[in-house]
C-alpha positions, 0 to 999 in steps of 0.5 A, a space after each residue: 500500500 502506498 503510503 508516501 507520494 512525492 509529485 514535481 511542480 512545473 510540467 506535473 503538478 503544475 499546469 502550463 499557466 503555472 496553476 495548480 489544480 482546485 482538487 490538490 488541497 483537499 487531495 492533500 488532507 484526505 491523503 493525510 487523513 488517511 495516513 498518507 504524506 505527499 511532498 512537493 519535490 521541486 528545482 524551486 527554493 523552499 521559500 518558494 514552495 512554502 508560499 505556493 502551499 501555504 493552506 497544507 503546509 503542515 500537512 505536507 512534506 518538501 523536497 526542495 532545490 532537487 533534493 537539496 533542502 528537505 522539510 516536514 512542514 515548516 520544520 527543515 530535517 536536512 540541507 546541502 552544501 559544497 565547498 565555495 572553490 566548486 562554484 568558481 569555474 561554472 560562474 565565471 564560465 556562465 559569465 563569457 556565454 551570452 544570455 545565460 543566468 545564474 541563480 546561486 542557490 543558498 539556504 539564506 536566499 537566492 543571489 543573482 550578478 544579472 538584474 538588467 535581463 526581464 527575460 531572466 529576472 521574471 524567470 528568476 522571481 518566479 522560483 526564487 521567494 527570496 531572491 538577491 542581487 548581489 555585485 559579485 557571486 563569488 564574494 557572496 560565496 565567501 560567507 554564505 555556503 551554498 549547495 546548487 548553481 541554477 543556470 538559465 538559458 531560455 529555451 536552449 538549455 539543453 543544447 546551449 549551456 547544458 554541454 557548457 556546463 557539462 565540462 564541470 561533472 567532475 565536481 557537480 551532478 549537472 541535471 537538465 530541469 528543463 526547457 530553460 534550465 540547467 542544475 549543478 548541484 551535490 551528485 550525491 543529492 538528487 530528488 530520488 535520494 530526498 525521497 529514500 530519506 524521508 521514507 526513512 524519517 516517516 517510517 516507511 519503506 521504499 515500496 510504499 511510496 510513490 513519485 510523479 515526474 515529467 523531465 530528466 531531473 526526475 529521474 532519480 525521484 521515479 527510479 527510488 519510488 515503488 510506483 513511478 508515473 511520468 506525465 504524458 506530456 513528459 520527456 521520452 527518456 523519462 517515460 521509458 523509465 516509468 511504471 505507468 504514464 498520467 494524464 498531463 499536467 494540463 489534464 490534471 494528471 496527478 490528481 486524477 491518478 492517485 484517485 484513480 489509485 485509492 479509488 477516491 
């Protein structure tokens, strides 16, 4: 029996005007009611996901930055971080690439160089809750520790910065998150290991849990659960990868899947 379900945001839970869907709250208690916890997994920051879920966020589970922060409601359990020499290379090499952003991502906010970009900045606010513009990242870097470096191209990431950022795999895990994004974060953090994680803390165990995802930086996430689903209007090398595909984000696909599940 399923007793833990973790769902990505944007192109799963979330639909392509950014909404989530009128049944998810009330989804959400009647899981809990029943002894069920979800968790929001997502790229965005916590503060992000916090002010998105603000009527469930007691009774929800976050798994944040692709697995990098992990909260059980308001109460953090855990939080990466990498050594300051890692970020170097890939911000100064974002800085020669033209119309390419970073995000540095830290337990304290969010910090961006570039403020004269709309493209960027409307992208940046829209997944960063507490966001800072700051005249130089590596000096941020020197007081405040920071687990994730969140690089924006728009629409070409996958062919124009990802291989860029590539050359940097010797340090970081670099995670395709979507059309405009790229990831560099922990290797060893990723959704799929928040997931096991919390399973653990809410004492229960990796069959039980189930995950929904629709880009390559779910992998891990529908690779650890019991029962994977990607969206229909997920990545081909992620559908290969899931036990069953859900309707699309746009069809309320998680929704109507776990009714489907617990015949509710």
């Amino acid at each position: 029996m399923i007793r833990l379900i973790a769902a990505d945001l944007d192109g799963t839970l979330l639909d392509s005007r950014k909404r989530l869907s009128p049944g998810l709250f009330p989804l959400i208690r009647a899981l809990r009611a029943r002894g069920v916890r979800f968790a929001a997994a997502s790229g965005r920051q916590y503060d992000n996901l916090l002010a998105l879920f603000e009527p469930v966020a007691d009774d929800l589970l976050f798994i944040a930055e692709n697995g990098a922060v992990v909260c059980d409601g308001r109460r953090r359990l855990f939080s990466d971080a990498l050594p300051k020499a890692y970020f170097r290379g890939p911000i100064e090499r974002v800085r020669g690439l033209p119309g390419v952003n970073c995000v540095l991502c830290t337990a304290q906010s969010a910090y961006i160089e570039c403020a004269n970009d709309p493209v960027f900045l409307e992208n940046a606010r829209m997944y960063y809750e507490k966001l800072t513009i700051a005249d130089d990242l590596l000096t941020v870097l020197e007081t405040v520790p920071a687990f994730k470096l969140a690089v924006f191209e728009q629409g070409r990431a996958e062919t124009g910065c990802y291989p860029a950022m590539r050359a940097f795999s010797d340090h970081f895990a670099v995670v395709l998150s979507g059309a405009d994004w790229v990831d560099l974060m922990n290797p060893a953090t990723n959704k799929g290991a928040a997931l096991l994680r919390l399973a653990q803390e809410t004492g229960v165990s990796p069959d039980e849990t189930m995950a929904f995802g629709d880009y390559l930086n779910d992998t891990e996430l529908l690779e650890a659960a019991g029962l994977s689903y990607c969206m229909e209007n997920g990545h081909p090398e992620l559908k290969k990868l899931a036990d069953r595909i859900a309707p699309s984000n746009d069809d309320d696909g998680v929704v109507r899947a776990i009714k489907a599940y617990f015949n509710l």
